[in-house]
Backbone atoms as SQL, in Angstrom:
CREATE TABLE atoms (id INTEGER PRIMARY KEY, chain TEXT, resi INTEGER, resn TEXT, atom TEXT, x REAL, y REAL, z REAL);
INSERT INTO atoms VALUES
  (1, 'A', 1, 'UNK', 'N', 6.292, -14.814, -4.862),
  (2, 'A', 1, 'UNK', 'CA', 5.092, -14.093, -5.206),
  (3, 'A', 1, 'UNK', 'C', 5.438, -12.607, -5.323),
  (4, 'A', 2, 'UNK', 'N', 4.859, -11.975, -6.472),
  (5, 'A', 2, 'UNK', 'CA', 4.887, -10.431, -6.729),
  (6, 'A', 2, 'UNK', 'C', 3.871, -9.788, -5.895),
  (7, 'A', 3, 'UNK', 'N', 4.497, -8.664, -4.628),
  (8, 'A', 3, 'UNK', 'CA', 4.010, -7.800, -4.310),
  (9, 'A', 3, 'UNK', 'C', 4.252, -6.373, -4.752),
  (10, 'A', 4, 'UNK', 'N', 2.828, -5.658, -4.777),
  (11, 'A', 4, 'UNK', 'CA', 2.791, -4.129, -5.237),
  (12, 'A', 4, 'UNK', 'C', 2.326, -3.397, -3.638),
  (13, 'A', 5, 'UNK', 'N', 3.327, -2.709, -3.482),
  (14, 'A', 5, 'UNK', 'CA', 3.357, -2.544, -1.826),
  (15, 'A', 5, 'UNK', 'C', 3.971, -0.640, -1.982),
  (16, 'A', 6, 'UNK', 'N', 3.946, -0.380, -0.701),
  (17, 'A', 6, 'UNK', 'CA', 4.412, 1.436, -0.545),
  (18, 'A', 6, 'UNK', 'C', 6.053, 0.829, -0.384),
  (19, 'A', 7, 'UNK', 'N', 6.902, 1.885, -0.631),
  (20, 'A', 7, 'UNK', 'CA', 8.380, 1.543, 0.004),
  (21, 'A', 7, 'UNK', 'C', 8.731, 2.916, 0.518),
  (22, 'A', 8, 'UNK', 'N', 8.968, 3.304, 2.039),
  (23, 'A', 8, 'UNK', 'CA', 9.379, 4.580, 1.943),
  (24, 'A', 8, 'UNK', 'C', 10.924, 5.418, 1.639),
  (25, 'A', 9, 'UNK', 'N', 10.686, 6.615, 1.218),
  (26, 'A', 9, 'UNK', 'CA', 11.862, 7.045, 0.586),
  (27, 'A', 9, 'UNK', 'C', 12.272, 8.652, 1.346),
  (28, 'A', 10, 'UNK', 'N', 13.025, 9.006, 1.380),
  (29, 'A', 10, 'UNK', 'CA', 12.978, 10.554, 1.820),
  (30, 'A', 10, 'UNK', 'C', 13.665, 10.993, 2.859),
  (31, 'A', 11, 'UNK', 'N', 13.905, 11.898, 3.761),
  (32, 'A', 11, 'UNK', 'CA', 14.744, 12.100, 4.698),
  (33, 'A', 11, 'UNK', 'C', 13.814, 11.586, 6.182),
  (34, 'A', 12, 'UNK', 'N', 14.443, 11.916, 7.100),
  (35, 'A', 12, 'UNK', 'CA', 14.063, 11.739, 8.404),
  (36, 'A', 12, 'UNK', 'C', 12.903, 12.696, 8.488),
  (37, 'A', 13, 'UNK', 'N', 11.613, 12.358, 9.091),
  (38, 'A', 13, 'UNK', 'CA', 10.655, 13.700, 9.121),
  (39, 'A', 13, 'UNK', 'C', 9.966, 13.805, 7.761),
  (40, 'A', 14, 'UNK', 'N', 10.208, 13.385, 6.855),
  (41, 'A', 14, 'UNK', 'CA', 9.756, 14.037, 5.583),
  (42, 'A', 14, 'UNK', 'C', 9.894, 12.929, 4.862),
  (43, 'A', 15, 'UNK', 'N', 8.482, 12.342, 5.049),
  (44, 'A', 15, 'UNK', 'CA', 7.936, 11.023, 4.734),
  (45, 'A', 15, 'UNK', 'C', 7.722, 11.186, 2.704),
  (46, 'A', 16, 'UNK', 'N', 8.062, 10.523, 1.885),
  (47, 'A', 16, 'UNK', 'CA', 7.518, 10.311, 0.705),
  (48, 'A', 16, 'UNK', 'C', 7.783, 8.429, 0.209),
  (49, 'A', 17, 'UNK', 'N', 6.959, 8.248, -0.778),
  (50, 'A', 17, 'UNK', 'CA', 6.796, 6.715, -0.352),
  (51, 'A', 17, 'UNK', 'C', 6.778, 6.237, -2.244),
  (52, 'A', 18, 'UNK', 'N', 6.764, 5.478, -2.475),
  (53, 'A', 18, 'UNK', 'CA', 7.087, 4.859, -3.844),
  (54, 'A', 18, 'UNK', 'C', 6.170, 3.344, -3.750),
  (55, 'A', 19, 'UNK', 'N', 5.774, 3.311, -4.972),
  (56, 'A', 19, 'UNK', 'CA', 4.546, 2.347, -4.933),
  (57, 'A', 19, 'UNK', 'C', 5.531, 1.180, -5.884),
  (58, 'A', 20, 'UNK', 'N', 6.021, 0.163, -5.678),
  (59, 'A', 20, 'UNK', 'CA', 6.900, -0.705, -6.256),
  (60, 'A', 20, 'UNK', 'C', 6.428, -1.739, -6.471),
  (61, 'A', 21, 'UNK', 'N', 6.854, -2.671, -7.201),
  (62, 'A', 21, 'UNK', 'CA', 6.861, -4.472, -7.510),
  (63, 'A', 21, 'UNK', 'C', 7.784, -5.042, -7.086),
  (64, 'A', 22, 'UNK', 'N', 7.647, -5.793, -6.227),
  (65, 'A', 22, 'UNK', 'CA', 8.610, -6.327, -5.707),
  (66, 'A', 22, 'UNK', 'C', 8.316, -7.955, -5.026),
  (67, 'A', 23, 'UNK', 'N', 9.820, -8.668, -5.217),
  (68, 'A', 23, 'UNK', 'CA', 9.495, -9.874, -4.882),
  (69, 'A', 23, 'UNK', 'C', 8.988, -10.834, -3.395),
  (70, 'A', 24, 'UNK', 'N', 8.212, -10.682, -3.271),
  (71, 'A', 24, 'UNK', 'CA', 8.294, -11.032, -1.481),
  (72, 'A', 24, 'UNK', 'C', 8.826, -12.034, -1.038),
  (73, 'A', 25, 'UNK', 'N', 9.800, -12.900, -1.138),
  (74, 'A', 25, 'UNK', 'CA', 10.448, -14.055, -0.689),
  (75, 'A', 25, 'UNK', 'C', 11.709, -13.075, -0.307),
  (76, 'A', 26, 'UNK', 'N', 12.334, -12.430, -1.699),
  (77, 'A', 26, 'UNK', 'CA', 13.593, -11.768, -1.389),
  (78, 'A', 26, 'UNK', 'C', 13.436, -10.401, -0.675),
  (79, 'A', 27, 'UNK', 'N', 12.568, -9.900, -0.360),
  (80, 'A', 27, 'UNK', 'CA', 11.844, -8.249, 0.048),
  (81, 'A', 27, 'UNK', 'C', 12.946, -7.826, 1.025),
  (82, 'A', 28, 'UNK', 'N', 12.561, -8.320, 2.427),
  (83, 'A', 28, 'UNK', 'CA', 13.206, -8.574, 3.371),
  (84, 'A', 28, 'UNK', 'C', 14.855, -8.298, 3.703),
  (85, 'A', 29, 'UNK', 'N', 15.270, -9.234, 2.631),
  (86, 'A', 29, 'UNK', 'CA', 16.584, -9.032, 2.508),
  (87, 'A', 29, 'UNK', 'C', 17.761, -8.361, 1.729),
  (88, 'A', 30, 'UNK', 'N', 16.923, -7.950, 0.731),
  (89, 'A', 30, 'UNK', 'CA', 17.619, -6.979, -0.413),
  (90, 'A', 30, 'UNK', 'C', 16.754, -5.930, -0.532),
  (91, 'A', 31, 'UNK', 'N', 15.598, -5.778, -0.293),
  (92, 'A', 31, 'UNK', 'CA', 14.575, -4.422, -0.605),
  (93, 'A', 31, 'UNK', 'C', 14.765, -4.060, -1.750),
  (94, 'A', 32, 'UNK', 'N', 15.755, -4.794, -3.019),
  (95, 'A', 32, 'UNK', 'CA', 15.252, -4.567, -3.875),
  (96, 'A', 32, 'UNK', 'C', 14.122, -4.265, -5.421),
  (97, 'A', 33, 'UNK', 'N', 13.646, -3.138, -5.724),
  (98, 'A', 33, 'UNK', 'CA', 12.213, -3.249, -6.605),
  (99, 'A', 33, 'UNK', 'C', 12.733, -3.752, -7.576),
  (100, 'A', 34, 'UNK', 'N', 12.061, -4.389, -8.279),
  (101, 'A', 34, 'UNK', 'CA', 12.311, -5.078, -9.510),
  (102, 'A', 34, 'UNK', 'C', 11.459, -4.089, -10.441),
  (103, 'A', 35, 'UNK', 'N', 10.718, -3.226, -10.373),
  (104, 'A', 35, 'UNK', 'CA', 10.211, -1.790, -10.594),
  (105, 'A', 35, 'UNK', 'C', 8.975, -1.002, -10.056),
  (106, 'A', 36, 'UNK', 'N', 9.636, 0.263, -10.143),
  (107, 'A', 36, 'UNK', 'CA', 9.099, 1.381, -9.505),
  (108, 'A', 36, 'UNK', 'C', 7.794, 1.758, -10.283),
  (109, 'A', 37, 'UNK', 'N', 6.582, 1.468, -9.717),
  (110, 'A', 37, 'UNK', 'CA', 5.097, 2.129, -10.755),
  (111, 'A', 37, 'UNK', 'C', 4.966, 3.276, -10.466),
  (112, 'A', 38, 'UNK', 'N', 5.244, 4.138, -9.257),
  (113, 'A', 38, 'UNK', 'CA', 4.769, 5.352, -9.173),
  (114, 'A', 38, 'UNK', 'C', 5.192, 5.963, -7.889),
  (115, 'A', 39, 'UNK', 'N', 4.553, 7.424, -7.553),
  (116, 'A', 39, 'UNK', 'CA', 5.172, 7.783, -6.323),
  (117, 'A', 39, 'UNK', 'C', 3.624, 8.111, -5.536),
  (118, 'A', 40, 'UNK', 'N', 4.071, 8.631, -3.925),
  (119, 'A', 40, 'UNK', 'CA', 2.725, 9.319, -3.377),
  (120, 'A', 40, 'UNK', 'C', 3.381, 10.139, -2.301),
  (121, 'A', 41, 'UNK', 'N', 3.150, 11.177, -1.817),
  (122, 'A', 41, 'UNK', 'CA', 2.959, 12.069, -0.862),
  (123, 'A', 41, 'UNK', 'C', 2.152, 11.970, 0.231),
  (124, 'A', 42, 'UNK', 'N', 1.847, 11.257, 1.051),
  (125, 'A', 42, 'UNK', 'CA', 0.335, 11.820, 1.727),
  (126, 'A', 42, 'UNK', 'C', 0.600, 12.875, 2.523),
  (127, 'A', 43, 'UNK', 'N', 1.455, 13.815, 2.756),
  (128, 'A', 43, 'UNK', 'CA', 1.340, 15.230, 3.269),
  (129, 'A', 43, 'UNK', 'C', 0.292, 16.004, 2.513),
  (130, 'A', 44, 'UNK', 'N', 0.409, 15.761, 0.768),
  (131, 'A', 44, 'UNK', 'CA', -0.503, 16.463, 0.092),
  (132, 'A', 44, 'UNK', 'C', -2.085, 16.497, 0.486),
  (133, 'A', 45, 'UNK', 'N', -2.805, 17.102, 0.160),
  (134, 'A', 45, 'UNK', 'CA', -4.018, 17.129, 0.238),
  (135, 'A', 45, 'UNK', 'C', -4.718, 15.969, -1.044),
  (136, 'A', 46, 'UNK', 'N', -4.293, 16.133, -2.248),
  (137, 'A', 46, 'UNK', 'CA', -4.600, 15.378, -3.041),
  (138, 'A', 46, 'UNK', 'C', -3.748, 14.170, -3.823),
  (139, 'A', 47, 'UNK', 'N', -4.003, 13.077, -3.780),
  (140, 'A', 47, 'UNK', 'CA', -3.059, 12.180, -4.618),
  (141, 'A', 47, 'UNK', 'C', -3.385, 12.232, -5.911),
  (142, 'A', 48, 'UNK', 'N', -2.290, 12.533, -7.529),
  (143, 'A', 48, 'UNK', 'CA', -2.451, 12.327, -8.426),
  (144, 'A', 48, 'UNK', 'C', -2.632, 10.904, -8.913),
  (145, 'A', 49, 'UNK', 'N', -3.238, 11.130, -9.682),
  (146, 'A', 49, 'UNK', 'CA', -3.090, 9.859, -10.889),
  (147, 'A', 49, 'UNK', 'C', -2.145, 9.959, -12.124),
  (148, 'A', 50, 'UNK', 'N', -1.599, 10.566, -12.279),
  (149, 'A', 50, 'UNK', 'CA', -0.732, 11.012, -13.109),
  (150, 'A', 50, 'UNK', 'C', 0.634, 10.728, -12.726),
  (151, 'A', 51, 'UNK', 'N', 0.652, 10.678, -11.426),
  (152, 'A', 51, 'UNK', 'CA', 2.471, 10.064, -10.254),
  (153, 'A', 51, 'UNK', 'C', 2.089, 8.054, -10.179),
  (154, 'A', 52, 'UNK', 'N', 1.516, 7.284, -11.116),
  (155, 'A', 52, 'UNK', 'CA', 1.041, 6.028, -11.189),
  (156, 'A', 52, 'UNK', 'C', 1.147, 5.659, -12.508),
  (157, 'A', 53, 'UNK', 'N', 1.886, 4.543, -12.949),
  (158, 'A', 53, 'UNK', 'CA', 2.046, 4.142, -14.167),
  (159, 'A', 53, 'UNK', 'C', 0.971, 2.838, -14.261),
  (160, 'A', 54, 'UNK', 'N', -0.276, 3.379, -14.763),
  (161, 'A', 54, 'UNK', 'CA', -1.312, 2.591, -14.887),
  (162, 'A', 54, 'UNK', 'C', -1.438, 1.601, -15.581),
  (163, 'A', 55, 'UNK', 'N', -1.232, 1.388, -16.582),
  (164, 'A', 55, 'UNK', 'CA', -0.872, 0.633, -17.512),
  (165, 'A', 55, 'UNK', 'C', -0.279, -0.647, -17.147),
  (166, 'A', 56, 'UNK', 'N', 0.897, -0.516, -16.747),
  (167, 'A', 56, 'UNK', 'CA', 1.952, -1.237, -15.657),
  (168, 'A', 56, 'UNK', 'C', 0.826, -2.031, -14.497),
  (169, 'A', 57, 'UNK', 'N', 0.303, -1.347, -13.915),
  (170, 'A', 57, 'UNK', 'CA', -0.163, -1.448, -13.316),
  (171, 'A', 57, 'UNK', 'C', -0.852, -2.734, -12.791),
  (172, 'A', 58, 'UNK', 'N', -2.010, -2.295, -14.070),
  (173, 'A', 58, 'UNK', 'CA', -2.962, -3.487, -14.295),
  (174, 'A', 58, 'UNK', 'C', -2.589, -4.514, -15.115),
  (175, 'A', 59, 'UNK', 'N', -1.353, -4.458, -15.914),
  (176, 'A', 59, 'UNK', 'CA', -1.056, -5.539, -16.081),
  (177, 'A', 59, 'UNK', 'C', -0.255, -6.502, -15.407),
  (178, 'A', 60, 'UNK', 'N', 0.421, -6.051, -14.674),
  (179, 'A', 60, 'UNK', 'CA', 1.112, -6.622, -13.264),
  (180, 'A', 60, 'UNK', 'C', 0.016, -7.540, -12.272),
  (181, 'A', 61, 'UNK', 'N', -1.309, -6.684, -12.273),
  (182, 'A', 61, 'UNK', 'CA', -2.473, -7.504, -11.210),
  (183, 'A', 61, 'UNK', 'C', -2.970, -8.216, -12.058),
  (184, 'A', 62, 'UNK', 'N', -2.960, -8.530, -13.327),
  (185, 'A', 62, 'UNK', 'CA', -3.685, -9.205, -14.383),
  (186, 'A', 62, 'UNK', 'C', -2.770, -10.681, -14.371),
  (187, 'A', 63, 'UNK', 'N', -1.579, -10.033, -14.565),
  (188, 'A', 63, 'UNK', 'CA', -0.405, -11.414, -14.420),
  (189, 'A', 63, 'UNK', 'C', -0.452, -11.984, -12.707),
  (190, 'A', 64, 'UNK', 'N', -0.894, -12.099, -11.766),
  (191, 'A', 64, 'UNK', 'CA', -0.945, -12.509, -10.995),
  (192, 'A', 64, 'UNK', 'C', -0.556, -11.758, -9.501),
  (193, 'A', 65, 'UNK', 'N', -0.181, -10.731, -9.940),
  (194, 'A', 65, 'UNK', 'CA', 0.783, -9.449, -8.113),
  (195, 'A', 65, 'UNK', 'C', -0.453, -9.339, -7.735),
  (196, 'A', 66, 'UNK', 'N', 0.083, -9.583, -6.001),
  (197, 'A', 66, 'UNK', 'CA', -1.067, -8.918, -4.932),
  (198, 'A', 66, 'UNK', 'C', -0.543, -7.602, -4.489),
  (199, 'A', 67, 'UNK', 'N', -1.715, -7.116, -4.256),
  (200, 'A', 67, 'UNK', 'CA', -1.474, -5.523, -4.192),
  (201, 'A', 67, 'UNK', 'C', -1.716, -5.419, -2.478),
  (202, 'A', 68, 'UNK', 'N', -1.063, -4.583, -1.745),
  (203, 'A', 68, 'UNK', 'CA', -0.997, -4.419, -0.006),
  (204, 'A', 68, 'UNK', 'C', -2.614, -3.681, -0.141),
  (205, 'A', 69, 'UNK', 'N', -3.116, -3.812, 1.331),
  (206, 'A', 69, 'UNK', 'CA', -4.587, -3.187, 1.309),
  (207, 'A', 69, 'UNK', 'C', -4.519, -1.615, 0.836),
  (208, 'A', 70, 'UNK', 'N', -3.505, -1.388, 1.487),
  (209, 'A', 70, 'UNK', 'CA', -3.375, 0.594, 1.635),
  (210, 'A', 70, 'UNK', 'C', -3.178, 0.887, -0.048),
  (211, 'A', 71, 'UNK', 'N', -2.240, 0.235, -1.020),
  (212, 'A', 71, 'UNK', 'CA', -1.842, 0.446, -2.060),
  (213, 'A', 71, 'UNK', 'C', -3.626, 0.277, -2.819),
  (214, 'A', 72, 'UNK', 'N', -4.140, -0.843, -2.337),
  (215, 'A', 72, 'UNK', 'CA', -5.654, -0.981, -3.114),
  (216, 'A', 72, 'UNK', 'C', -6.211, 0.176, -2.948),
  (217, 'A', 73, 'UNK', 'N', -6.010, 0.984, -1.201),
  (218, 'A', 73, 'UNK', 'CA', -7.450, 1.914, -1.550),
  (219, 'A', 73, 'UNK', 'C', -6.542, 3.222, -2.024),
  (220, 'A', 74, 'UNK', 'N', -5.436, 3.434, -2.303),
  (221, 'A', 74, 'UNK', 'CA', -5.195, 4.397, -2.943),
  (222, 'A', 74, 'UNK', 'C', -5.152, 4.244, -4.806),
  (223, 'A', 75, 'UNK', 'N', -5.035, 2.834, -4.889),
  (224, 'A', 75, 'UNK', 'CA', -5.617, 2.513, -6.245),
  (225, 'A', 75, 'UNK', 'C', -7.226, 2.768, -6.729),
  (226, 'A', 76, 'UNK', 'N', -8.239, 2.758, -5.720),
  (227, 'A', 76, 'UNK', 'CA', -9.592, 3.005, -5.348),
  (228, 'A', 76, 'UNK', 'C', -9.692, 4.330, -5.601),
  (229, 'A', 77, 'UNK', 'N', -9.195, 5.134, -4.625),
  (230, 'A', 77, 'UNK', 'CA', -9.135, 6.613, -4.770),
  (231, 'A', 77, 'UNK', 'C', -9.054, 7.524, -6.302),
  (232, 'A', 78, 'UNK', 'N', -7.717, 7.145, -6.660),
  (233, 'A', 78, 'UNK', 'CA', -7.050, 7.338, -8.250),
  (234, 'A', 78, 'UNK', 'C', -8.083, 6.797, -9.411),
  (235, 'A', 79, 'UNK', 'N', -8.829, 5.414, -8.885),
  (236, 'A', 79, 'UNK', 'CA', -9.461, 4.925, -10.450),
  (237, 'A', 79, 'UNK', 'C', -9.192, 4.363, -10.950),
  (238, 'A', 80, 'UNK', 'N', -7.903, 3.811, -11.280),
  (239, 'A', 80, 'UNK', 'CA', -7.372, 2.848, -11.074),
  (240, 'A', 80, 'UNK', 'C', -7.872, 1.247, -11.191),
  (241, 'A', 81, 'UNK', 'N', -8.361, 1.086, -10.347),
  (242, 'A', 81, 'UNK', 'CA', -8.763, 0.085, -9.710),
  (243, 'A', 81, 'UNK', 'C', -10.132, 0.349, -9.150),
  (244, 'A', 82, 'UNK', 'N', -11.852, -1.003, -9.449),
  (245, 'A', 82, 'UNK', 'CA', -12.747, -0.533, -8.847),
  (246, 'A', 82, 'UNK', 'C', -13.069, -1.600, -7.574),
  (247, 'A', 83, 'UNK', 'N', -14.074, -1.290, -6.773),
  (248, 'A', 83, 'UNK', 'CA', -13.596, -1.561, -5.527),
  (249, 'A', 83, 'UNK', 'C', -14.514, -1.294, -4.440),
  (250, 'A', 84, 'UNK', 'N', -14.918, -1.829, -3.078),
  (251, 'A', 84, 'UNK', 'CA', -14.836, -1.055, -2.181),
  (252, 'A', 84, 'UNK', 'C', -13.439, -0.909, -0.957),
  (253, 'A', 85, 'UNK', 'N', -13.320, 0.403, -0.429),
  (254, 'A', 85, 'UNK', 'CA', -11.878, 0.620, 0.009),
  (255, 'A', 85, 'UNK', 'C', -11.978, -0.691, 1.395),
  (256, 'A', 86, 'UNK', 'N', -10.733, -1.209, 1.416),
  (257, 'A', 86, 'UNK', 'CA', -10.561, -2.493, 2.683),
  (258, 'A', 86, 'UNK', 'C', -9.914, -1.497, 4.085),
  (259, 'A', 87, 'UNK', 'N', -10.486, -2.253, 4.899),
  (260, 'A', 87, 'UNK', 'CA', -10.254, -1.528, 6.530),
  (261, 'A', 87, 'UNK', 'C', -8.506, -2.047, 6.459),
  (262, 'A', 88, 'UNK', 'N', -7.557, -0.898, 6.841),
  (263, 'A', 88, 'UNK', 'CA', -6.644, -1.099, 6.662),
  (264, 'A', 88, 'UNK', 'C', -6.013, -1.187, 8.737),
  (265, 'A', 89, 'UNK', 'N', -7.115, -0.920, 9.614),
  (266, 'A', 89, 'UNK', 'CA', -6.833, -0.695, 10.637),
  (267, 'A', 89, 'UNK', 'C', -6.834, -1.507, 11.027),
  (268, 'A', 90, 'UNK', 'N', -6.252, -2.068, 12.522),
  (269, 'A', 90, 'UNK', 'CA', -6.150, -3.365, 13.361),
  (270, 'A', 90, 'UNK', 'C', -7.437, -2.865, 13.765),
  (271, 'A', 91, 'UNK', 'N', -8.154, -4.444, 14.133),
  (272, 'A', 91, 'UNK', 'CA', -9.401, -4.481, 14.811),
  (273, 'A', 91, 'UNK', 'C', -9.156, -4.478, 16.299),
  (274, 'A', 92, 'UNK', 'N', -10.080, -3.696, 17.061),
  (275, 'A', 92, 'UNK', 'CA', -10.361, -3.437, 18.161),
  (276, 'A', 92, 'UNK', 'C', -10.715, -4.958, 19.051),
  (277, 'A', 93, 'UNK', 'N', -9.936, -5.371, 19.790),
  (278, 'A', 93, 'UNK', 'CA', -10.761, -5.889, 20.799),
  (279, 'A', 93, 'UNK', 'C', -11.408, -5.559, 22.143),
  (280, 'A', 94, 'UNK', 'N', -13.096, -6.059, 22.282),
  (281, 'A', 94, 'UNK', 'CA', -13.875, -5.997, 23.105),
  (282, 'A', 94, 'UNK', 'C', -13.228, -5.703, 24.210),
  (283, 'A', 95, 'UNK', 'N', -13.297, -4.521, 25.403),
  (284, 'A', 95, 'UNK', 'CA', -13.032, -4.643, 26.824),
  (285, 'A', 95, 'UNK', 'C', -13.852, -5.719, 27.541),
  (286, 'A', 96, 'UNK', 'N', -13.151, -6.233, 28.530),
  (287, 'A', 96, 'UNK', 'CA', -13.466, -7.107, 29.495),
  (288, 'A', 96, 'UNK', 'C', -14.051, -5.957, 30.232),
  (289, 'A', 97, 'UNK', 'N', -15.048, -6.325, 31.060),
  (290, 'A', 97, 'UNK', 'CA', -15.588, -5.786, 32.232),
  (291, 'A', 97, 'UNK', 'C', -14.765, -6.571, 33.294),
  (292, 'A', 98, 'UNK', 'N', -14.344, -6.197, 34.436),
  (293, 'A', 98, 'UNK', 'CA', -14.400, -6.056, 36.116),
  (294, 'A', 98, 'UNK', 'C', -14.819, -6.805, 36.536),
  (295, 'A', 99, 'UNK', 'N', -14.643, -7.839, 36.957),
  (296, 'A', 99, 'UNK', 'CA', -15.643, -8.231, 37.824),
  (297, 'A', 99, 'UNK', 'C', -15.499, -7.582, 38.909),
  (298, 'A', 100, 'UNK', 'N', -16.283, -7.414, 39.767),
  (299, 'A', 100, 'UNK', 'CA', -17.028, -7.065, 40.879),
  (300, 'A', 100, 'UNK', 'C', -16.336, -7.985, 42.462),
  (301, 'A', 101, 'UNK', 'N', -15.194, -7.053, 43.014),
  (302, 'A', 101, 'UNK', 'CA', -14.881, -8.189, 44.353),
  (303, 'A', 101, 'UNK', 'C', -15.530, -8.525, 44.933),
  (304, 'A', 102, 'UNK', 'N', -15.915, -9.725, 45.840),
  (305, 'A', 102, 'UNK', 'CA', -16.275, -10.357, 47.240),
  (306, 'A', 102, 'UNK', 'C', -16.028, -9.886, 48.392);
């Protein structure tokens, strides 16, 4: 199965990330992209749409690639893609209360 996922790239400290196609059976073991759609920063304040090969894009999700949640809502963001953005956070579980000793 084709995933469209972040891959990070850059030095130690100085996070930049690449939005790729890639195969998920082989991912794991070669990390190789079978191609690169675009780049992102999130140090920036703003993400372009213009660092996203759109085109590519949607025809990649048209042919069948699942896209990672985070890659959707920055596809959301850009326009890209319409949508509402998916909770990308682990869910909280409920605290137990105490019981009360004897």
């Amino acid at each position: 199965m084709l995933n469209i996922r972040l891959q990070r790239v850059g030095r130690k400290n100085d996070p930049s990330f690449r939005i790729v196609l890639i195969n998920s059976k082989y991912a794991a073991r070669s990390g190789k992209a079978i191609e690169v759609l675009g780049s992102v920063d999130f140090r920036k304040k703003t993400i372009e749409k213009e660092s996203f090969k759109a085109d590519k894009i949607k025809a990649f999700i048209k042919d069948g690639a699942q896209v990672s949640p985070t890659v959707f809502n920055l596809f959301v963001d850009a326009g890209i893609m319409e949508g509402k953005k998916k909770n990308v956070l682990p869910k909280k579980t409920p605290q137990k209360k105490a019981e009360p000793k004897k």
